[in-house]
TORKOL-4160 file (C-alpha; in steps of 0.2 Angstrom, whole numbers, padded with zeros to 4 digits, m for minus):
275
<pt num="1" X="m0148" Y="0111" Z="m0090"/>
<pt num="2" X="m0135" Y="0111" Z="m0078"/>
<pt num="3" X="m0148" Y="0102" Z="m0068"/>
<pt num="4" X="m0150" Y="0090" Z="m0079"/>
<pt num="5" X="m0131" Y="0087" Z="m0081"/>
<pt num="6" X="m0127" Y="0083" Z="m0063"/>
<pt num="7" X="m0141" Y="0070" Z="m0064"/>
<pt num="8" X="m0137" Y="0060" Z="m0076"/>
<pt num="9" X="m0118" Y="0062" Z="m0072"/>
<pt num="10" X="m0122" Y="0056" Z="m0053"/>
<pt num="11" X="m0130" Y="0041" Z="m0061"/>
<pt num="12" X="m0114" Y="0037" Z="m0074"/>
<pt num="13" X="m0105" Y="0038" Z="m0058"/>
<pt num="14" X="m0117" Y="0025" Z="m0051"/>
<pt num="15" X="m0116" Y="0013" Z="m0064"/>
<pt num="16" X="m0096" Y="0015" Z="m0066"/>
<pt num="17" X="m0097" Y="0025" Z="m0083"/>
<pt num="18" X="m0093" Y="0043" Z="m0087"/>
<pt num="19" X="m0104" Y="0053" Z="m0095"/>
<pt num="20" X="m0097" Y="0071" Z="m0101"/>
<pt num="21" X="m0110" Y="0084" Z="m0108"/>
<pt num="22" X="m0106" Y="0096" Z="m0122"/>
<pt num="23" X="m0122" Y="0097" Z="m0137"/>
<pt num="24" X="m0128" Y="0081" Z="m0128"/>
<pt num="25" X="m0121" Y="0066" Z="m0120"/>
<pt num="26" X="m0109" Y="0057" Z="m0122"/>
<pt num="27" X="m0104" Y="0040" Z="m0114"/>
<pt num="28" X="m0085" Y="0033" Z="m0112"/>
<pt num="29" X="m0083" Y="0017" Z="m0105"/>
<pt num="30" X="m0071" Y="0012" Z="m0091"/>
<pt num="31" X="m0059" Y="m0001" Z="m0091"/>
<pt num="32" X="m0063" Y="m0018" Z="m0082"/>
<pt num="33" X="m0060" Y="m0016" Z="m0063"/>
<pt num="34" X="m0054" Y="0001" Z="m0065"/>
<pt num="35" X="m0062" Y="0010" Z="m0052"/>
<pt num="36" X="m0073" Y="0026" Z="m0051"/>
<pt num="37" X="m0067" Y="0043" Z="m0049"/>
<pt num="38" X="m0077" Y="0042" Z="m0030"/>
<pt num="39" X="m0063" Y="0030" Z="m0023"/>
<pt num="40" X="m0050" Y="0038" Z="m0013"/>
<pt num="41" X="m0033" Y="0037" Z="m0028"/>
<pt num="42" X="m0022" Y="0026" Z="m0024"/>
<pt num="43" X="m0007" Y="0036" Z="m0032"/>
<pt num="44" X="m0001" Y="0039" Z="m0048"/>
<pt num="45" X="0000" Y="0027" Z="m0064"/>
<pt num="46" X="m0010" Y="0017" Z="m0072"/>
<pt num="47" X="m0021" Y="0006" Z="m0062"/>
<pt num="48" X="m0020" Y="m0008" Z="m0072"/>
<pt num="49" X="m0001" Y="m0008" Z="m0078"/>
<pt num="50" X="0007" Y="m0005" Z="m0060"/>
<pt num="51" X="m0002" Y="m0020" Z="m0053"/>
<pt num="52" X="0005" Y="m0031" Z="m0066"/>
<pt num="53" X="0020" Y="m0025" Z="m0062"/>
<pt num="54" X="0021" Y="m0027" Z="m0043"/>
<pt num="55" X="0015" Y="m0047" Z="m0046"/>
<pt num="56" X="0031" Y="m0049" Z="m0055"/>
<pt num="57" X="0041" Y="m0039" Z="m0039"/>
<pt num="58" X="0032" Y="m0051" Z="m0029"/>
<pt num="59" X="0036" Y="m0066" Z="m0037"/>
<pt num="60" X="0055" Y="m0062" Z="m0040"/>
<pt num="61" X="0060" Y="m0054" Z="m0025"/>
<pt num="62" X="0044" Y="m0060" Z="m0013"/>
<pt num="63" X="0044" Y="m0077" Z="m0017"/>
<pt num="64" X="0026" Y="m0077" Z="m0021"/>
<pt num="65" X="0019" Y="m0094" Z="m0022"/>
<pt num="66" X="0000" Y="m0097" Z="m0029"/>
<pt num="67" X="m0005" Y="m0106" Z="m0016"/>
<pt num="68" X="m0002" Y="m0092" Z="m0004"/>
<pt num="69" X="m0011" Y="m0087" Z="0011"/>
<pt num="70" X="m0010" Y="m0068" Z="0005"/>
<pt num="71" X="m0012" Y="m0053" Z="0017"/>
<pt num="72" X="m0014" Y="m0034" Z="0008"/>
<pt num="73" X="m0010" Y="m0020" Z="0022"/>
<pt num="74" X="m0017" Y="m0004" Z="0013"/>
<pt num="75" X="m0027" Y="m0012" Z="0000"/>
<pt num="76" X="m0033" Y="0002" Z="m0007"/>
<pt num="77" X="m0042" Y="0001" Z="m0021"/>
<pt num="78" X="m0038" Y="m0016" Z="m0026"/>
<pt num="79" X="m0024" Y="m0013" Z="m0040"/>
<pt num="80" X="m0016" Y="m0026" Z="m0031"/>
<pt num="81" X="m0029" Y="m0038" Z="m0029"/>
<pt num="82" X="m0036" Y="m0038" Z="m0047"/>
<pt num="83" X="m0018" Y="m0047" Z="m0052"/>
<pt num="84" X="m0020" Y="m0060" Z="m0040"/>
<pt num="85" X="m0038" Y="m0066" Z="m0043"/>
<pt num="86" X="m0029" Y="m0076" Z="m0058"/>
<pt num="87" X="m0012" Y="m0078" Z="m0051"/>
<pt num="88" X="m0019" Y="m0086" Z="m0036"/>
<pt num="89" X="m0024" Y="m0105" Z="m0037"/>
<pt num="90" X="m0028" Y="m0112" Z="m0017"/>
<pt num="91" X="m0020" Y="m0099" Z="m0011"/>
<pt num="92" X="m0033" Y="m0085" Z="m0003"/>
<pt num="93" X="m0033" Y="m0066" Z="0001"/>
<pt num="94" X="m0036" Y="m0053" Z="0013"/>
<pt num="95" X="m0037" Y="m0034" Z="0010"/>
<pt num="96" X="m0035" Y="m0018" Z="0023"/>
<pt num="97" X="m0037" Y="m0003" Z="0022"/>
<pt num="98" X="m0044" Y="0013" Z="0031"/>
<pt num="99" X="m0053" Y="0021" Z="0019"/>
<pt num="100" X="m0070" Y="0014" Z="0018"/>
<pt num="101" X="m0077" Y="0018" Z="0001"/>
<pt num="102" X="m0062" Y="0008" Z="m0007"/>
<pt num="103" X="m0066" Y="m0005" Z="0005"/>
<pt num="104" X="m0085" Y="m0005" Z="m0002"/>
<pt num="105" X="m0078" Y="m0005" Z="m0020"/>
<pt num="106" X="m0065" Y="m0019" Z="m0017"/>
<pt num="107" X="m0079" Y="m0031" Z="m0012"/>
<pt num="108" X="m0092" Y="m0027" Z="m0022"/>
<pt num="109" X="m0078" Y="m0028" Z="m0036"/>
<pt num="110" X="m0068" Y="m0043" Z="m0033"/>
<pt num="111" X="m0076" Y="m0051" Z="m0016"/>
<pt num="112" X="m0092" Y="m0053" Z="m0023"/>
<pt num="113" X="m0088" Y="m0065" Z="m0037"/>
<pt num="114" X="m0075" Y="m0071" Z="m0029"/>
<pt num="115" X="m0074" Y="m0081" Z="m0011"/>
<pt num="116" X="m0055" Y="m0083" Z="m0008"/>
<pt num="117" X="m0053" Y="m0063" Z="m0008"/>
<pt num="118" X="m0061" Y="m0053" Z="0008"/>
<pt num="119" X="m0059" Y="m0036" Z="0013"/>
<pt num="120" X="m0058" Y="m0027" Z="0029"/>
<pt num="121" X="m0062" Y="m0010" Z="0037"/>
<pt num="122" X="m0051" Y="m0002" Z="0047"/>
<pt num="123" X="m0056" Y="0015" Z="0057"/>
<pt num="124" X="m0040" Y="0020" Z="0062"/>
<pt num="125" X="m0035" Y="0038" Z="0061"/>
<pt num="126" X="m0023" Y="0043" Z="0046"/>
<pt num="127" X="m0021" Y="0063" Z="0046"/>
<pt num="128" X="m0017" Y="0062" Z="0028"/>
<pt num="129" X="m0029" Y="0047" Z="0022"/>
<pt num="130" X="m0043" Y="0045" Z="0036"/>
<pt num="131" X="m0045" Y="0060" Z="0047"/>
<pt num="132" X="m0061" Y="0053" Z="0053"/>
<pt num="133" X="m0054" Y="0036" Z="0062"/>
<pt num="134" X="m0059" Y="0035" Z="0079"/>
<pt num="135" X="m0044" Y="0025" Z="0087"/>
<pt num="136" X="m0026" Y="0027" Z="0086"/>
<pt num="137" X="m0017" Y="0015" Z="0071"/>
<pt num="138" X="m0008" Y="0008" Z="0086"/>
<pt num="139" X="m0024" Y="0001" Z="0094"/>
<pt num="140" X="m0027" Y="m0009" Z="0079"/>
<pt num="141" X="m0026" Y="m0027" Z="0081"/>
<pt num="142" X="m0026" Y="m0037" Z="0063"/>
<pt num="143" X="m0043" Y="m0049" Z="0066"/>
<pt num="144" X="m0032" Y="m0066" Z="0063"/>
<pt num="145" X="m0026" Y="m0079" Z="0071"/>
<pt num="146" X="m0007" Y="m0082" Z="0075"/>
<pt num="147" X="0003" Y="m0087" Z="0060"/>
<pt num="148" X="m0013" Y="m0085" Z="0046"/>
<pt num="149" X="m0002" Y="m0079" Z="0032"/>
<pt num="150" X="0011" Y="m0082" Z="0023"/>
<pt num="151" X="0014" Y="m0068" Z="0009"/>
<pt num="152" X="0011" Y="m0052" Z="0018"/>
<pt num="153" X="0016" Y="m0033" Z="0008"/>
<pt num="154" X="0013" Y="m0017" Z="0011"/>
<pt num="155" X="0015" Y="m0005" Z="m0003"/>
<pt num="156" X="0018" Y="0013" Z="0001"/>
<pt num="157" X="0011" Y="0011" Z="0019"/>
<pt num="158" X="0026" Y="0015" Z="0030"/>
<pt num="159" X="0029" Y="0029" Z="0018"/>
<pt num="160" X="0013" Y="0036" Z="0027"/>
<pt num="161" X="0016" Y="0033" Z="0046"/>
<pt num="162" X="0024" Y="0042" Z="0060"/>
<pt num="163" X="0033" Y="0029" Z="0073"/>
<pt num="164" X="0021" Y="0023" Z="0085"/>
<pt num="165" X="0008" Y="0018" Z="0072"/>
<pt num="166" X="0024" Y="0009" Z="0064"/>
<pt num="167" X="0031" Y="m0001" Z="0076"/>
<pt num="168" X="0014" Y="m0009" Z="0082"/>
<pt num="169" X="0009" Y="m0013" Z="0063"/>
<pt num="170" X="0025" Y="m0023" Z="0064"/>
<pt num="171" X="0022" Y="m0033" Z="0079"/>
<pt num="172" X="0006" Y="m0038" Z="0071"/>
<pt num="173" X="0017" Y="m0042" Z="0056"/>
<pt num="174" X="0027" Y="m0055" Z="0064"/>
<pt num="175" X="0011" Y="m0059" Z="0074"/>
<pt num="176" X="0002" Y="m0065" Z="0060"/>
<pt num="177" X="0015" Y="m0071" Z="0047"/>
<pt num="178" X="0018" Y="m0090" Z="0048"/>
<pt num="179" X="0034" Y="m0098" Z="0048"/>
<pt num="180" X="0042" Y="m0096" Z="0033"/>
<pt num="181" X="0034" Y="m0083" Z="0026"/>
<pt num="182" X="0037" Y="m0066" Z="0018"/>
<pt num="183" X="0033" Y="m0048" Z="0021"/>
<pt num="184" X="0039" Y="m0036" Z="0006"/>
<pt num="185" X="0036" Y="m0017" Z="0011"/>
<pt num="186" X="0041" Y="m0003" Z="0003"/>
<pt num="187" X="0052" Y="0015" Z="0014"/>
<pt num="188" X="0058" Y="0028" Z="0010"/>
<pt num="189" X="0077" Y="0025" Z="0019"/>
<pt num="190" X="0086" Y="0038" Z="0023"/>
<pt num="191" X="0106" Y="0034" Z="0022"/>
<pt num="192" X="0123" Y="0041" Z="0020"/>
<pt num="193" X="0117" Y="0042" Z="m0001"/>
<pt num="194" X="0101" Y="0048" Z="0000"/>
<pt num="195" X="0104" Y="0060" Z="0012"/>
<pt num="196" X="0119" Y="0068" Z="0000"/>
<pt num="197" X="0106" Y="0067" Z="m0015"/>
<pt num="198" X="0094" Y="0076" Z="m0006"/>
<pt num="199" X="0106" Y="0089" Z="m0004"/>
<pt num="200" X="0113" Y="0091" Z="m0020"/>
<pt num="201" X="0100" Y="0086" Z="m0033"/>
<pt num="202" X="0082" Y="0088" Z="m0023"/>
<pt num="203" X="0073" Y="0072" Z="m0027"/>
<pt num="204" X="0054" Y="0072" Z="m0026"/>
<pt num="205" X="0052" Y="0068" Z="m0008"/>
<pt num="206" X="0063" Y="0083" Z="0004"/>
<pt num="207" X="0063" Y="0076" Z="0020"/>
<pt num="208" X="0070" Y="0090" Z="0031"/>
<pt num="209" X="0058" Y="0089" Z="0044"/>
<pt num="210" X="0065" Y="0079" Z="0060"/>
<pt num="211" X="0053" Y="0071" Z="0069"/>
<pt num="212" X="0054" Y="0061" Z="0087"/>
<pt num="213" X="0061" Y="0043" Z="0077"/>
<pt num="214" X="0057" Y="0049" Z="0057"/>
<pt num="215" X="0057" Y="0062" Z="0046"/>
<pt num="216" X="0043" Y="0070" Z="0035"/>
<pt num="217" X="0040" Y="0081" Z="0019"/>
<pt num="218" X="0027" Y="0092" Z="0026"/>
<pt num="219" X="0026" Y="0097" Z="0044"/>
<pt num="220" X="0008" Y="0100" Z="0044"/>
<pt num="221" X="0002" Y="0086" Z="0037"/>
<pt num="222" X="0018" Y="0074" Z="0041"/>
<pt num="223" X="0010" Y="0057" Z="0038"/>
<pt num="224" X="0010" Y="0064" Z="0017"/>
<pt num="225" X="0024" Y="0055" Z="0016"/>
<pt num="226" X="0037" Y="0047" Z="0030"/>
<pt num="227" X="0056" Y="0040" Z="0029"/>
<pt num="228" X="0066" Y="0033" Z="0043"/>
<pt num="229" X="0085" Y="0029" Z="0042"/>
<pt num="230" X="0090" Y="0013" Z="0036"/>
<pt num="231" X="0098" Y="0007" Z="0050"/>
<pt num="232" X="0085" Y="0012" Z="0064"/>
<pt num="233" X="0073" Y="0001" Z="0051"/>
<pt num="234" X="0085" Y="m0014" Z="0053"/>
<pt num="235" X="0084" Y="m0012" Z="0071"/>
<pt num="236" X="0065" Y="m0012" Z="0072"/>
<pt num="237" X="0064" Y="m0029" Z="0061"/>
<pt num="238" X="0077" Y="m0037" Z="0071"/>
<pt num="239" X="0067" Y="m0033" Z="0086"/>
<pt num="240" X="0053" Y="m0041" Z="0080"/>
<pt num="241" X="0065" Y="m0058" Z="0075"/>
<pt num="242" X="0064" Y="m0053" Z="0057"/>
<pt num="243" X="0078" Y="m0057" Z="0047"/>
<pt num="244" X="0080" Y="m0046" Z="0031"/>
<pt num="245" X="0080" Y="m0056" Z="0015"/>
<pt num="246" X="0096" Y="m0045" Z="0007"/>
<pt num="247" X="0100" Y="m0035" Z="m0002"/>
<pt num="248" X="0088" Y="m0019" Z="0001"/>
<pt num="249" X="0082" Y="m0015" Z="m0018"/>
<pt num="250" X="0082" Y="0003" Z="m0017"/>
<pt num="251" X="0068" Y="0015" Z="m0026"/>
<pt num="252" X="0069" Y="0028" Z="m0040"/>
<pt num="253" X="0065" Y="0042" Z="m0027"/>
<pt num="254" X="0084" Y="0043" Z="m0025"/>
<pt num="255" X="0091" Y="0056" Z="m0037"/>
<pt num="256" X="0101" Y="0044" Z="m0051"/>
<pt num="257" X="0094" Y="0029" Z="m0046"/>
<pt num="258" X="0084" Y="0025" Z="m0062"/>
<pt num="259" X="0086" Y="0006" Z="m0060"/>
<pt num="260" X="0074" Y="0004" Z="m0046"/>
<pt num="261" X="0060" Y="m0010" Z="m0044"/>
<pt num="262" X="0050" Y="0006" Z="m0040"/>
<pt num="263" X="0047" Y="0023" Z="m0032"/>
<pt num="264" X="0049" Y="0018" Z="m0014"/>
<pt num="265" X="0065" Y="0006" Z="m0006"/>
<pt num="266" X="0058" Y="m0015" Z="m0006"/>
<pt num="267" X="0062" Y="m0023" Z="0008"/>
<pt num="268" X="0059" Y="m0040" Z="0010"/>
<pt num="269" X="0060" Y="m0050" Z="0029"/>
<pt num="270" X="0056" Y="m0066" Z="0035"/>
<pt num="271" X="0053" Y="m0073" Z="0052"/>
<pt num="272" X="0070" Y="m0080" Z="0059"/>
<pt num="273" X="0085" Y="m0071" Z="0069"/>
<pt num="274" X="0096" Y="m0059" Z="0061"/>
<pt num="275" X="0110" Y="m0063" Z="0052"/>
């Protein structure tokens, strides 16, 4: 019998259902677009839910517009996509991310029916996310044009890499970000508050491992999950002729700050000297 279940459970997995076995079979649905346990998690929550809600961060604090040209670094899944296939009017997408099977997912999911979106494959190497990659993340250089986009985000994606990796995915951001156009990313920043909180209260992230340029939560695997101090964040945007749209919106992960847009700091920039 045990035969037998793994069978047909490899084909519910196939068709995008689940199928659990107790006197016999039994079928549960999965929601519209939600995707299958064999894609990499994306994080915690509800896929549907936190999409919603990071359109609406978008719009209010990113300026999202529906006629967008929208890049997606660290796509993932798509929980960020599947919001914008009815938000966006002419505006257009493209998805990154290194972990193939969400790739594969993404466009059978949302490409397929759907020309204005298109998802790209990355190899690069990510200790924590693609330990197979065959090229550094600071090899990688974004297949667009100058100036193609102009709403670019990254959500927790620089909560996941160490400084080199970093600094050449923002020189591609200001590469490929046109005039006038946004980038919203999310940090973990570490300040004269956080640090205190980290301290005294022990938020979820502890990161007491000091690294050349950032500090990490697990030594081992230190990509898990990254912070940088605020002001040596400033300092890399400005480089790059960034200016930060103020103020920073900072994320629940600080002990006591329950008012947050989200888990992780929002940083919003835009081309143009600094202040």
């Amino acid at each position: 019998m045990s035969s037998l279940k793994s069978t047909v459970q490899a084909l519910g997995r196939r068709l995008g259902i689940s199928i659990e076995y107790r006197t016999g079979f039994k079928v549960f649905p999965r929601r519209k677009f939600e995707p299958p346990k064999w894609c990499t998690p994306v994080g915690p929550g509800d896929y549907i839910a936190l999409g919603d809600e990071f359109l609406k961060v978008f719009r209010d604090l990113g300026g999202l517009r529906p006629t967008d040209r929208v890049l997606d670094i660290g796509c993932g899944t798509g929980r960020l996509a599947r919001p914008l296939t009815t938000f966006l009017t002419t505006g257009t997408y493209d998805g990154l991310d290194v972990v193939a099977s969400s790739i594969t997912w993404c466009r059978q999911t949302y490409a397929r029916n759907d020309k204005r979106f298109h998802f790209h494959h990355t190899n690069a190497y990510n200790k924590a996310y693609n330990p197979q990659g065959t090229f550094p993340s600071s090899a990688y250089r974004f297949p667009f044009p100058d100036a193609s986009f102009d709403f670019i985000f990254l959500t927790s994606v620089f909560t996941h890499m160490l400084p080199a990796d970093l600094e050449h995915y923002l020189d591609e951001i200001a590469r490929v970000l046109a005039p006038g156009g946004r980038c919203l990313m999310t940090w973990f920043l570490l300040d004269d508050e956080s640090r205190r909180q980290m301290v005294d209260n022990g938020p979820v992230f502890n990161f007491q491992h000091a690294l050349p340029g950032c500090y990490v939560s697990n030594a081992e695997v230190p990509e898990g999950a990254v912070a940088y101090d605020e002001t040596r964040m400033r300092a890399l945007v400005a480089a790059r002729s960034l200016r930060i749209l103020e103020p920073i919106h900072r994320g629940t992960w600080r002990c006591g700050q329950s008012d947050g847009v989200g888990l992780q700091d929002v940083v919003v920039v835009q081309p143009g000297d600094p202040a």
